[in-house]
C-alpha positions as CSV (number, residue, x, y, z in Angstrom):
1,X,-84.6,-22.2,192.4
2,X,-84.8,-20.3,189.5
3,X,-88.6,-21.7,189.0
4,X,-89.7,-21.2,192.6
5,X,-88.6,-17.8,192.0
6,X,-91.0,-17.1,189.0
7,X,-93.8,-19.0,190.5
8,X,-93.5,-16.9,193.5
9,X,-93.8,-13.5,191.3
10,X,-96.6,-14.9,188.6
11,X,-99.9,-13.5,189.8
12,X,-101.7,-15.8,191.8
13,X,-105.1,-16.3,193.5
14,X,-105.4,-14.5,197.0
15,X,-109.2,-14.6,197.7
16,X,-108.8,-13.3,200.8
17,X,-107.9,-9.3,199.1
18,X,-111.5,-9.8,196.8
19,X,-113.1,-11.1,199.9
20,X,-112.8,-8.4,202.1
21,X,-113.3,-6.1,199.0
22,X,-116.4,-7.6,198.1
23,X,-117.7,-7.3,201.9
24,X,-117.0,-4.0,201.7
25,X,-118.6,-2.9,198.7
26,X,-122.0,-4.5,199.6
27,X,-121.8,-3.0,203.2
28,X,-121.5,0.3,201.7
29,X,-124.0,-0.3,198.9
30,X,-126.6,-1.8,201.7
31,X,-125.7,1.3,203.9
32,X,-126.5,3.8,201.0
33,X,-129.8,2.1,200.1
34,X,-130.8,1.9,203.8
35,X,-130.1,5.6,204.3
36,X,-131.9,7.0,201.4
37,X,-134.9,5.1,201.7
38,X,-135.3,6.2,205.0
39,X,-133.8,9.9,205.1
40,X,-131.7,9.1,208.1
41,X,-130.7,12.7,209.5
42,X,-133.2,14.3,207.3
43,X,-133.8,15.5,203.7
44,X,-130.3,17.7,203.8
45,X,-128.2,15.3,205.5
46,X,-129.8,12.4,203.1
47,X,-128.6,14.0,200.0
48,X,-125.0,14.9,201.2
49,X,-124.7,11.1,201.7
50,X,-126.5,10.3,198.1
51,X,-124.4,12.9,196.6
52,X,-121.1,12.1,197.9
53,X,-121.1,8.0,198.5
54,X,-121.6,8.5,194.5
55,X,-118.7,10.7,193.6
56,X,-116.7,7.6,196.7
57,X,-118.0,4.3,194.0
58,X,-116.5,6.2,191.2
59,X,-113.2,7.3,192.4
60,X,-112.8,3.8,194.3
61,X,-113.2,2.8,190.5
62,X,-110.4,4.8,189.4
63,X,-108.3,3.9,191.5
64,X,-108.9,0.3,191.8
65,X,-109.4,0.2,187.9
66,X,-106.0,2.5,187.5
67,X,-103.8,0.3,189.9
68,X,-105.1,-3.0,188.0
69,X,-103.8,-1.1,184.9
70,X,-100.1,-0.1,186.4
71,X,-99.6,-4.1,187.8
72,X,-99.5,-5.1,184.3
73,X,-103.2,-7.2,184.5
74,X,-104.2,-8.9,182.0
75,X,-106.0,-6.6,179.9
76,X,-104.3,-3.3,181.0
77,X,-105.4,-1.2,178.6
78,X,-109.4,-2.0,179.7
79,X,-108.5,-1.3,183.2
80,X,-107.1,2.1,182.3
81,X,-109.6,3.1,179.8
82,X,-112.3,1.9,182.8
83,X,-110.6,4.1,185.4
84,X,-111.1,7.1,182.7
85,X,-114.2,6.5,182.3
86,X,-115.1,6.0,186.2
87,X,-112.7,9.2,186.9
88,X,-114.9,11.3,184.3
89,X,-118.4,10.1,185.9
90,X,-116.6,11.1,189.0
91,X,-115.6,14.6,187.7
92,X,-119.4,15.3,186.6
93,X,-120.2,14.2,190.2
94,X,-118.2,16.5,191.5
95,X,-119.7,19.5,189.7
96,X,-122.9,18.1,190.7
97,X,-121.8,17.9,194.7
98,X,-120.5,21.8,193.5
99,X,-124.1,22.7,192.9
100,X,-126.2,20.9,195.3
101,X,-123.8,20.6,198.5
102,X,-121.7,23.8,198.6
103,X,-124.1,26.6,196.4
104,X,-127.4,24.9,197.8
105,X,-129.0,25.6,194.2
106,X,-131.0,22.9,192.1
107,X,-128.2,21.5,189.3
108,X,-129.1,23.0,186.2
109,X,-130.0,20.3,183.7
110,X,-127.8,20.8,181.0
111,X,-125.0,21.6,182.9
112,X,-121.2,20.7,183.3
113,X,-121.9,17.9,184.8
114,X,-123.1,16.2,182.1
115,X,-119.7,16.4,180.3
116,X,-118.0,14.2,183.0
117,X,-121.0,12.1,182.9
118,X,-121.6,11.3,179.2
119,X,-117.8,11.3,178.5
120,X,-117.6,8.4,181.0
121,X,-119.4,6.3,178.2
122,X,-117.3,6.1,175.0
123,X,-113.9,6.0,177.2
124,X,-116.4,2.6,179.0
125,X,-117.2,1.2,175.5
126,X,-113.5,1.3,174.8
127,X,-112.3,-0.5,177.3
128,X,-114.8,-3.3,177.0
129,X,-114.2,-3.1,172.9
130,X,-110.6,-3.6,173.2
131,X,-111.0,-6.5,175.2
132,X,-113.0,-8.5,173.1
133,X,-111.2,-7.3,169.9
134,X,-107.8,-8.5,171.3
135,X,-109.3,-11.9,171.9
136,X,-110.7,-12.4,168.0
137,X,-109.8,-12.1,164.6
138,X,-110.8,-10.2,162.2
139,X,-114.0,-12.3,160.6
140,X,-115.5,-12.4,164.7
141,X,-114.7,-8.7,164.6
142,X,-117.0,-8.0,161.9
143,X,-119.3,-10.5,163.4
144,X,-119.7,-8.8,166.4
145,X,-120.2,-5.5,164.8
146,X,-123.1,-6.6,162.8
147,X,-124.2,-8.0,166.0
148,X,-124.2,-5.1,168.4
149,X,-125.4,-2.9,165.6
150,X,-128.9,-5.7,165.6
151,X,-129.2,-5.4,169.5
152,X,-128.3,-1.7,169.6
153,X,-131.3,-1.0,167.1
154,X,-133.5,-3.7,167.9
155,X,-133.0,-1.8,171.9
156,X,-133.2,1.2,170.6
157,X,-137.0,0.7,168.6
158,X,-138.4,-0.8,172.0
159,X,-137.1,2.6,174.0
160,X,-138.2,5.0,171.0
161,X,-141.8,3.0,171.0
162,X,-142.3,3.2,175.1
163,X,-140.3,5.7,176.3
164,X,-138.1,7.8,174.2
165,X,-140.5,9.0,171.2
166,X,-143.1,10.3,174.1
167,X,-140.7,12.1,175.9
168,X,-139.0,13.6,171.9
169,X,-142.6,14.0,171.1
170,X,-143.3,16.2,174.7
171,X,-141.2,19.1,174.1
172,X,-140.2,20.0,177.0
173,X,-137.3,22.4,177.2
174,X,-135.0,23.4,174.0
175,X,-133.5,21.6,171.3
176,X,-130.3,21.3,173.0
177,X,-131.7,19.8,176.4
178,X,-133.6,17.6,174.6
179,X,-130.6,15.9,172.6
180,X,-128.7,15.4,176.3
181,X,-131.7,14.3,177.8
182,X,-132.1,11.6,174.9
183,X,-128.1,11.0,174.9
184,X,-128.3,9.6,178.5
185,X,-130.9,6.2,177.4
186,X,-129.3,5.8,173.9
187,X,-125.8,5.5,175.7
188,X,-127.0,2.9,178.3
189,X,-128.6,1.1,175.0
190,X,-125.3,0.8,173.5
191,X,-123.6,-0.4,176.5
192,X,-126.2,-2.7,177.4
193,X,-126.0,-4.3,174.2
194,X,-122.2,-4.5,174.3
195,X,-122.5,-6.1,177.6
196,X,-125.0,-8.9,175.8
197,X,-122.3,-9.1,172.6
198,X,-120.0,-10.1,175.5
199,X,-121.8,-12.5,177.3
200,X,-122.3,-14.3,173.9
201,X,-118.9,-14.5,172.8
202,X,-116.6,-13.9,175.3
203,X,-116.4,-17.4,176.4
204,X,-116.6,-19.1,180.0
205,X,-113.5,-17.5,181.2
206,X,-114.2,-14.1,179.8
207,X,-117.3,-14.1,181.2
208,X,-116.1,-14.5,185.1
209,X,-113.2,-12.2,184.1
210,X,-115.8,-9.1,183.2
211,X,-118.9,-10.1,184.7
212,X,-118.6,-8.3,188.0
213,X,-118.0,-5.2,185.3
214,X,-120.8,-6.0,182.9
215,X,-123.4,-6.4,186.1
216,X,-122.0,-3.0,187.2
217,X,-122.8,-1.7,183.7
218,X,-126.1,-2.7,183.4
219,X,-126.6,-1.3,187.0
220,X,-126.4,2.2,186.5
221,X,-127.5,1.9,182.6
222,X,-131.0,1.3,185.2
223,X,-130.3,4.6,187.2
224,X,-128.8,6.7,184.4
225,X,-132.6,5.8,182.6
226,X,-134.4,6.4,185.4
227,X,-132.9,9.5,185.4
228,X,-133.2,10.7,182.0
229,X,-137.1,9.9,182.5
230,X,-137.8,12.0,185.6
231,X,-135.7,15.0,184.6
232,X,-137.8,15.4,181.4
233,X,-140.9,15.0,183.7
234,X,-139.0,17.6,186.4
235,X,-139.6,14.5,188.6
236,X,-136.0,14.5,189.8
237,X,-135.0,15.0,192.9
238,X,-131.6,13.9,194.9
239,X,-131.4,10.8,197.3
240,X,-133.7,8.4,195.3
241,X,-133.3,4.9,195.9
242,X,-132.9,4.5,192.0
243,X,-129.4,6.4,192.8
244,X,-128.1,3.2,194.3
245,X,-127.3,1.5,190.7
246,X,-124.7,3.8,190.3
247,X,-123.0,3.7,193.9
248,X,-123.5,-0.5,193.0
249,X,-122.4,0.1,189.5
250,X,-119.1,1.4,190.4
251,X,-118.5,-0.6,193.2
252,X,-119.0,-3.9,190.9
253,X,-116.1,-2.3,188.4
254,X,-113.6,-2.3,191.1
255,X,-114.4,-5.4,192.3
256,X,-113.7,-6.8,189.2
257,X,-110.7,-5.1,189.0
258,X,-109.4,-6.2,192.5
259,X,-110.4,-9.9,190.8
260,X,-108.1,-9.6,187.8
261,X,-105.1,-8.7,190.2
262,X,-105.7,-11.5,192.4
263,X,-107.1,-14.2,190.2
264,X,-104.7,-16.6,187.9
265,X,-104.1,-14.7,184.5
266,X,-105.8,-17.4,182.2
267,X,-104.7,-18.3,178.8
268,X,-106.0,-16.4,175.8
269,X,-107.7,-18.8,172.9
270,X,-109.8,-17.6,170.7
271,X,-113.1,-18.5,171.5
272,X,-114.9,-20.9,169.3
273,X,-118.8,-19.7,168.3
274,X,-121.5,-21.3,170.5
275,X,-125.6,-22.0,169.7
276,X,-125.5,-18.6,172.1
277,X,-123.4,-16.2,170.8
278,X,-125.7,-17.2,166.9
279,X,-128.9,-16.7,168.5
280,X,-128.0,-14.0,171.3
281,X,-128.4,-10.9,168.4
282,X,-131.8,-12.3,167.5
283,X,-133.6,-12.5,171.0
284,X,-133.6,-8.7,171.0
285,X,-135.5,-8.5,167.6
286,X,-138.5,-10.7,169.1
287,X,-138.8,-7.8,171.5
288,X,-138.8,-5.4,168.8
289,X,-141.9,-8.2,167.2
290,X,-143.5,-7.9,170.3
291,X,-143.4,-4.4,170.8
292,X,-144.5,-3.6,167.2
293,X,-147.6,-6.3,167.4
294,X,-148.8,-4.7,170.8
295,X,-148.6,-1.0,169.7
296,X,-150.8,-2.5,166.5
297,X,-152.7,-4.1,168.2
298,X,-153.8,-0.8,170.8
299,X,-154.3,1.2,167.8
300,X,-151.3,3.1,168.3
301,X,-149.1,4.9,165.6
302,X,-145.9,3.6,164.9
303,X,-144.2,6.1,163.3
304,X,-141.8,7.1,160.3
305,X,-138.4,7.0,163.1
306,X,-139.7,3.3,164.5
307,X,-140.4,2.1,160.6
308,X,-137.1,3.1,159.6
309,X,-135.2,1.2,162.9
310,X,-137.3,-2.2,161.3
311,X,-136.0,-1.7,157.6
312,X,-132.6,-0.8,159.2
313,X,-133.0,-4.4,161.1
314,X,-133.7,-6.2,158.7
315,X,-130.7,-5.5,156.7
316,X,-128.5,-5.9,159.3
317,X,-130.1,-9.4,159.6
318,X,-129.5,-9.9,156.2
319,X,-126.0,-8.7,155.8
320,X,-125.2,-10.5,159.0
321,X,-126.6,-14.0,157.1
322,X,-124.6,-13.0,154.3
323,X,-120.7,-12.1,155.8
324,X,-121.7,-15.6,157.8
325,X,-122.3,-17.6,154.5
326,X,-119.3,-15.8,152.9
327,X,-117.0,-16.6,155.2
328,X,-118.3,-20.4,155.2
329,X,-117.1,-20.1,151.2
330,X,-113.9,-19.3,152.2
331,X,-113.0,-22.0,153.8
332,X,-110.5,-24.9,152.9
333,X,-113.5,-27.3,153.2
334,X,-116.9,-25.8,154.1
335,X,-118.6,-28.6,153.5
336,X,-117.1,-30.8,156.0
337,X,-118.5,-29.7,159.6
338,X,-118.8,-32.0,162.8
339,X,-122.4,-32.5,163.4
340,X,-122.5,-29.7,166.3
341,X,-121.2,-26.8,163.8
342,X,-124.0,-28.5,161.2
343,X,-126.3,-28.2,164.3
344,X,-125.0,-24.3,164.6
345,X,-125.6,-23.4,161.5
346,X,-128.9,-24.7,160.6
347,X,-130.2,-23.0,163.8
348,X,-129.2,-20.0,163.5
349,X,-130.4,-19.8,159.3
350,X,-133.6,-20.8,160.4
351,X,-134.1,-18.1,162.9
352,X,-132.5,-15.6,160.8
353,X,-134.8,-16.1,157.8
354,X,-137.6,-16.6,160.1
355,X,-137.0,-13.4,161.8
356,X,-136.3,-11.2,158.5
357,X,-139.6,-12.9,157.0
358,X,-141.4,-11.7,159.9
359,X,-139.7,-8.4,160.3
360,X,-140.1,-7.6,156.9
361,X,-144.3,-8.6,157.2
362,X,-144.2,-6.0,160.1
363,X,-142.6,-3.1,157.9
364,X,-145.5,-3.7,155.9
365,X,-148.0,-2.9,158.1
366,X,-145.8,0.0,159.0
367,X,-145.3,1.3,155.0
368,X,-149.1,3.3,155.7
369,X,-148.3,4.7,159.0
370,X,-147.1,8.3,158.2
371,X,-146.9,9.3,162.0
372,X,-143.5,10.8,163.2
């Protein structure tokens, strides 16, 4: 009886709570795209629905996120650091909806809604840190340090070489608004590449656990962008059908919430390293090679900033190669892998050396461009 008894309170599956969850979120999602598209009621009536179904996808967030927390789910400090963060987007939307709904004035850009908006992010990278660090020792730790830090860079040269060194280099507005206007992209970029470190190493069941959240990540890392580009340009206006990535965004954190109440807590194991989760950091630096070899290529400057990303690259590569060959030393018996982890290993130190022999030829052809 006694057994019965525990069964009956262990969390169990009840896909018929994230069902009717996940219907709703995509009816309100299809809704929100369908009306802004085509100004249904008009322009004014259009942006009090863009303005508020936004500041609704957060706070459902935060309290979706924020009850996950309180039930004791599995990873409850994630959940409550995601409800923060979703409940400090939703405050910045809030002093948006203060500006544009009730004042009728254009939002200033900076503004105090750009605290609740930008805070959102570090209390986001939190919650998805702790998880993975709580699922790894120390040596994958490191290893996934070194790794964000190479996709975080190698991300950050492509926007700096298309998009953010134009917009730095354009001037437009003070010192201040530019750093906020530049903070937006560089915060999706670190999120984005925390959201790849994660795919990589998380494992099959950590993966399915956070991918509703990771998808809602990268959703409005796409809108916050986009919006970071046209206010520079003064391009922005409310009810754009880019908005919807962060109605969806927000939408997809709660659903993954309302999955980790209902859904069997799964064993945690640490997760043993895959052909992926070597080669994952280095598929970002081909797009830094690529971008570098077509700005070249159109006769196009560089610059001292996008130099200095490559040299930062490749020692990251480098030091990355080395914590990797020094842990190998440490082991009892290094020498005797199964033919898969012999597999690993030569894999990844031939795309490794391959990519810092080639990143290194680049930052020679950079070492005479003196453009900023």
């Amino acid at each position: 009886m006694a057994l019965t008894d525990s069964a009956a309170r262990a969390p169990g599956h009840h896909p018929g709570a994230f069902l009717v969850g996940a219907v709703a979120a995509a009816l309100m999602t299809l809704v929100f795209l369908l009306w802004v598209v085509f100004g249904v009621g008009g322009d004014g009536r259009t942006l009090q629905v863009d303005d508020i179904g936004q500041l609704v996808a957060a706070w459902c967030a935060t309290v979706v996120c924020g009850t996950a927390a309180i039930r004791r789910t599995p990873g409850r400090v994630t959940w409550a650091l995601l409800a923060a963060s979703s409940f400090s987007w939703g405050a910045g939307e809030l002093v948006w909806c203060h500006y544009a709904l009730v004042r009728h004035v254009s939002v200033p850009f900076p503004s105090l809604a750009d605290v609740g908006f930008l805070a959102a992010v570090p209390l986001a990278f939190a919650g998805l840190l702790h998880y993975f660090m709580g699922r790894h020792r120390t040596g994958a730790r490191v290893q996934a340090v070194l790794d964000g830090l190479i996709i975080a860079t190698s991300l950050l040269f492509a926007s700096w070489a298309t998009i953010l060194g134009p917009l730095y280099r354009s001037h437009q507005g003070g010192p201040f608004k530019q750093m906020i206007s530049l903070a937006y992209p560089t915060s999706d970029v670190v999120m984005v590449s925390l959201v790849i470190i994660l795919i990589a190493r998380a494992g099959p069941t950590g993966r399915v656990r956070l991918g509703l959240v990771m998808t809602g990540i990268v959703a409005f890392a796409v809108s916050d962008s986009a919006f970071s580009y046209l206010t520079e340009v003064n391009g922005y206006n409310g009810g754009s059908f880019l908005d919807t990535g962060w109605v969806a965004g927000y939408l997809l954190i709660a659903l993954g919430a309302l999955w980790a109440m209902t859904a069997p807590a799964p064993e945690v194991s640490e997760t043993e390293e895959s052909v992926l989760s070597l080669i994952a950091p280095y598929v970002p630096v081909l797009v830094v090679l690529a971008v570098t070899a077509v700005q070249l290529l159109r006769g196009r400057p560089i610059g001292t900033v996008s130099w200095l990303m490559v040299l930062v690259l490749v020692v990251l590569v480098l030091g990355r190669e080395l914590r990797r060959l020094l842990g190998r030393s440490n082991d009892d018996d290094p020498c005797a892998l199964d033919p898969g982890s012999q597999h690993r290993e030569t894999a990844t130190t031939a795309t490794a050396t391959a990519t810092a022999t080639t990143m290194a030829t680049a930052g020679g052809a950079l070492l005479g461009d003196d453009a900023p």
